[in-house]
N, C-alpha and C positions, 0 to 999 in steps of 0.2 A: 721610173724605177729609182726610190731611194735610197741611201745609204745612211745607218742611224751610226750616229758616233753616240758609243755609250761608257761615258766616264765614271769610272769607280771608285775613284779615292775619295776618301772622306774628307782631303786637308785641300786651299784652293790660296798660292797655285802647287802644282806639282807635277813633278817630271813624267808622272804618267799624263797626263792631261795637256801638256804640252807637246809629248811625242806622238796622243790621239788627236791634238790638232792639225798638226804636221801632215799627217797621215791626209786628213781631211783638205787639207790644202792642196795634196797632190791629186786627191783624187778630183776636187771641183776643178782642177788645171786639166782632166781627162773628158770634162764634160759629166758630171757628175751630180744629182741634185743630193746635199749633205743635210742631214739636221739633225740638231747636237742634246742631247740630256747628259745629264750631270746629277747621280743618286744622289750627291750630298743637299741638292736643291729639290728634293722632295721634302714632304714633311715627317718628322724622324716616327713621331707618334702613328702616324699613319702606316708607315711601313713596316714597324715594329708588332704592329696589331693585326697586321694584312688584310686594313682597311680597304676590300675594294670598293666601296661607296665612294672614298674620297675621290673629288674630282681633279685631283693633280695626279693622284695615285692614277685613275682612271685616262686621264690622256697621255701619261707614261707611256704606257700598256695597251694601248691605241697605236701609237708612237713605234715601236716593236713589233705588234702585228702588221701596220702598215709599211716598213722595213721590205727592201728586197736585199738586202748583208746588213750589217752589224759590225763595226768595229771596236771589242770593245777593251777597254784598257786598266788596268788598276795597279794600284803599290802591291810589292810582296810582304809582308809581312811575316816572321815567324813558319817561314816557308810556303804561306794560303798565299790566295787571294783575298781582297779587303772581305770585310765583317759586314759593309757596307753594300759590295757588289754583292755578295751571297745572299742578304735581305731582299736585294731586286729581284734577284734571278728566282726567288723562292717565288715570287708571287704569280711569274708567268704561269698560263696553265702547261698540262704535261706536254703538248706538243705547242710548246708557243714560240720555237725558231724553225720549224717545218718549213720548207721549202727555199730558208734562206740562206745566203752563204758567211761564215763568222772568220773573221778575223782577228785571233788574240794578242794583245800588245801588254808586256809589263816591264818595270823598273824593280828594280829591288838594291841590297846594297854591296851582293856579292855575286861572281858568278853561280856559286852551292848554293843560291835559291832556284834557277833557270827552270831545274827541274818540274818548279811549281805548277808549272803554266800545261806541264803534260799531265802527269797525275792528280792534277786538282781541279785545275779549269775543264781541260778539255773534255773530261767524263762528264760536265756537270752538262757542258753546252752541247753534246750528243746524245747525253739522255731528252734533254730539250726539243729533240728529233732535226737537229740544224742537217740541212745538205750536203753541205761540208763545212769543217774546219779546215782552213788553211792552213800551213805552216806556223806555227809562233815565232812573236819577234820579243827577245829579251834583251833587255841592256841594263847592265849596272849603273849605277850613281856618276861613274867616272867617266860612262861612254853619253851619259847626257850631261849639257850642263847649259847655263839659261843666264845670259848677260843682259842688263836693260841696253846697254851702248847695242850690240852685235845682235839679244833675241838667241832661240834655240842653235846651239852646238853640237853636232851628231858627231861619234867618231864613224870615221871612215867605212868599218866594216860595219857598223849600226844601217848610216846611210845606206848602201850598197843592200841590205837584209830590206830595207823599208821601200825601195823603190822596187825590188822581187815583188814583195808583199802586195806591194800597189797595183804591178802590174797583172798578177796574176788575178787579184779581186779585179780589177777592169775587166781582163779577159774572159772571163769565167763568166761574172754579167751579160758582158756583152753576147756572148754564147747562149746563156739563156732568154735575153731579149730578142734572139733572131731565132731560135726554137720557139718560142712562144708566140710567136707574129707567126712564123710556117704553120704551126698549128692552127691557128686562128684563121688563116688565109684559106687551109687546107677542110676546115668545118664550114668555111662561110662557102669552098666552090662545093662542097657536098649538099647544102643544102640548096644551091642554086639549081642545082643536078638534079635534087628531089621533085623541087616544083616546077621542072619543066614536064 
């Protein structure tokens, strides 16, 4: 079961993309297999056109299906989410986070963006047919910050929101990892049943 960190800012580096590494570091600290895309490292022409022949576009999008959650993270902008992450999310098909669980993360420059992350994101990543949405984790510019000497600075109630965040996506997983073995255990002693 993997977990896709899906980074949405178009500018690199940036504090969303720093607080969806974060994220990913806690979660491979839970035993966790992570792997990272970054829309601004697709190619612009291709997404813009919703090329799916292109073969970067194409193992994005592989990348996302193969996904058991999603965490995914972007700047607020103008009260949205990036111009960038809404290019990607267009090209899934209609049910392309079906059965996974999502986690949204953003930064913006005020609290009076927070809002963004319910009214904008979450309708888009439920119409997407996701499991669930988690709770969202928003921080301002002031509650992250990013020293080369020190690396990421969380403020205190950020932290304390992101280790929830974490653990509830662990737990949640781990819940459907041990449903899905019952189940599998529970078909494989049905059919041993059959052929006796």
């Amino acid at each position: 079961m993997s977990i896709l960190l899906l980074a949405g800012s178009p500018s690199s580096p940036s504090r969303s993309t720093r607080l969806l590494n974060f994220v990913g570091e806690k979660l491979t600290q839970r035993g966790h297999k992570i792997i990272k895309l970054e829309v601004r490292d697709l190619p612009g022409n291709a997404l813009l056109r919703a090329d799916f022949n292109d073969p970067e576009v194409k193992a994005a999008l592989a990348l996302v299906a193969g996904a058991s959650a999603v965490v995914v993270a972007t700047p607020v902008y103008k009260a949205a989410y990036s111009g960038a992450l809404k290019t990607f999310l267009d090209l899934l098909p209609q049910f392309g986070l079906a059965g996974k669980l999502v986690l949204p993360l953003a930064t913006g420059g005020s609290q009076s963006h927070m809002l963004a992350l319910d009214y904008a994101l979450r309708p888009v990543l439920s119409s997407l047919a996701a499991r669930h949405v988690l709770p969202s984790i928003y921080a301002t510019e002031a509650q992250v910050a990013w020293t080369d000497a020190d690396g990421l600075w969380l403020e205190e109630n950020i932290l304390a929101r992101v280790q929830e965040g974490v653990e509830q996506l662990s737990d949640s997983l781990q819940t459907l990892h041990r449903a899905a073995h019952s189940e599998f255990l529970d078909v494989q002693f049905a059919q041993i049943q059959y052929s006796t």
